[in-house]
Structure formats: C-alpha cells, structure tokens
C-alpha positions as CSV (number, residue, x, y, z in Angstrom):
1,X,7.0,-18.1,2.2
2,X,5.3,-14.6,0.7
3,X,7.4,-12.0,0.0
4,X,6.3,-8.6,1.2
5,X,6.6,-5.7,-1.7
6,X,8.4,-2.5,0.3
7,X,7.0,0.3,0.7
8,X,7.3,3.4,-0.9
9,X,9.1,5.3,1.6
10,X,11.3,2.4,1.9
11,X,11.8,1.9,-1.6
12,X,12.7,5.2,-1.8
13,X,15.5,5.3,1.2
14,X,16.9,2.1,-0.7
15,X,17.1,4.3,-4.2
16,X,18.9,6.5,-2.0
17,X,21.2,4.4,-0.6
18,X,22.4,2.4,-3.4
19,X,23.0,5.5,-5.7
20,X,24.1,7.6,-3.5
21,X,21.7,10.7,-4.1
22,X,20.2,12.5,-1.8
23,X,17.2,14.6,-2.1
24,X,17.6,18.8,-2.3
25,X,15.4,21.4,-1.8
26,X,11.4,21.3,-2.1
27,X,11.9,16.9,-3.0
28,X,13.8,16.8,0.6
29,X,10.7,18.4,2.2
30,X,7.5,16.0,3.7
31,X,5.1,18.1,2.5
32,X,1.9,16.8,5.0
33,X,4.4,17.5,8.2
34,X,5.0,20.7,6.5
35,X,0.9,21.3,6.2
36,X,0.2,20.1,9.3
37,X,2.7,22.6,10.7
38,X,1.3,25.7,8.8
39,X,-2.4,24.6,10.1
40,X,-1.4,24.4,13.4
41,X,0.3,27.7,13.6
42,X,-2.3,29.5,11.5
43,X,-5.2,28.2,13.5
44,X,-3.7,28.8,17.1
45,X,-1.9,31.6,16.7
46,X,-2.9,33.7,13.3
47,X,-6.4,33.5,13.0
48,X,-8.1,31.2,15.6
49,X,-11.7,32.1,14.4
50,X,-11.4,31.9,10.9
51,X,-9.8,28.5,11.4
52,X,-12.8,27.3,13.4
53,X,-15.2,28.6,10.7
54,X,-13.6,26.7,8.0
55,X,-13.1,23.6,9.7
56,X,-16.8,23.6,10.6
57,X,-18.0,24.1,7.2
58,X,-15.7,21.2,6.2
59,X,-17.0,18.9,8.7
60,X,-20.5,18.9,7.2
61,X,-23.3,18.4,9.1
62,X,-24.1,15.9,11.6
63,X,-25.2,12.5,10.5
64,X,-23.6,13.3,6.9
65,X,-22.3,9.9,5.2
66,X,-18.8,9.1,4.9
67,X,-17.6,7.6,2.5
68,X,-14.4,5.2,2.1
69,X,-12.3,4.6,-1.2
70,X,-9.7,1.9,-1.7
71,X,-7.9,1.2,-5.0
72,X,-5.6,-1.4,-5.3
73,X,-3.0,-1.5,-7.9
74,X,-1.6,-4.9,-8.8
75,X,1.4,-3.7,-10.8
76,X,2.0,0.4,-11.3
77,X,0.3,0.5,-15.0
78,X,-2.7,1.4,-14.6
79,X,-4.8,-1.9,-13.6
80,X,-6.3,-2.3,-10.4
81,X,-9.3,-2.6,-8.0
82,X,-11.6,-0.1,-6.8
83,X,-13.7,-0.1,-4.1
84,X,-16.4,2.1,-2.5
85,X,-18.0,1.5,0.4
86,X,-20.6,4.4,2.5
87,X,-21.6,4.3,5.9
C-alpha cells in the first residue's frame, strides 16, 4: 500500500480546517482566476488590438522550440531533480 502525499491546495483546506482560520483579504484571493479574468476583459473589451499584438509577439515565431521544465522535490529543503527536455 503507497500512501499518496496531498496536495497543496488540500493541505492547505486541512490547515484550515483543523485551526480554524480562514484566509482574509489579498491571501483569500486565487490570484491566476483573478489574471485570467483581467485578460479576458482587457483583451475583449478594453483594447482588443493591443491584446492581439502582444500575444503575437509572445507566441514567437513559427516552428520556434518549446521547451519543458520539471523539478521534483523530494522533501521541501531544497534537494530535488531537474529535468529539461526541448522539442
């Protein structure tokens, strides 16, 4: 039998329910729901051009490599596993 580590967003709803504490203000917010929000807004109904410029100079151009990172941390100090791979 393995025993799966939980994950951080579960970790931290178990912090919150055995002590009790709640998060306030900014710490209560998911910050990537909030910036996906503000993107979608900003490029649909603000500035529908500029947004289109930047996201094409972001994209690069085509046939550009990707590249993919993993790390993987086998306890939270600082030791771990890196790997790089391009295609």
């Amino acid at each position: 039998m393995t025993l799966r580590r939980p994950s951080t967003g579960q970790a931290e709803i178990m912090n919150q329910t055995l002590t009790g504490k709640l998060p306030t203000g900014w710490d209560a917010i998911d910050k990537a729901q909030l910036a996906k929000v503000i993107w979608g807004i900003f490029s649909t109904y603000i500035a529908p051009e500029v947004a289109q410029k930047l996201t094409s100079k972001v994209s690069g151009p085509p046939g550009a490599t990707r590249e993919l990172n993993l790390v993987l941390n086998g306890d939270f100090k600082g030791v771990g596993i890196s790997f790089a791979a391009q295609f």
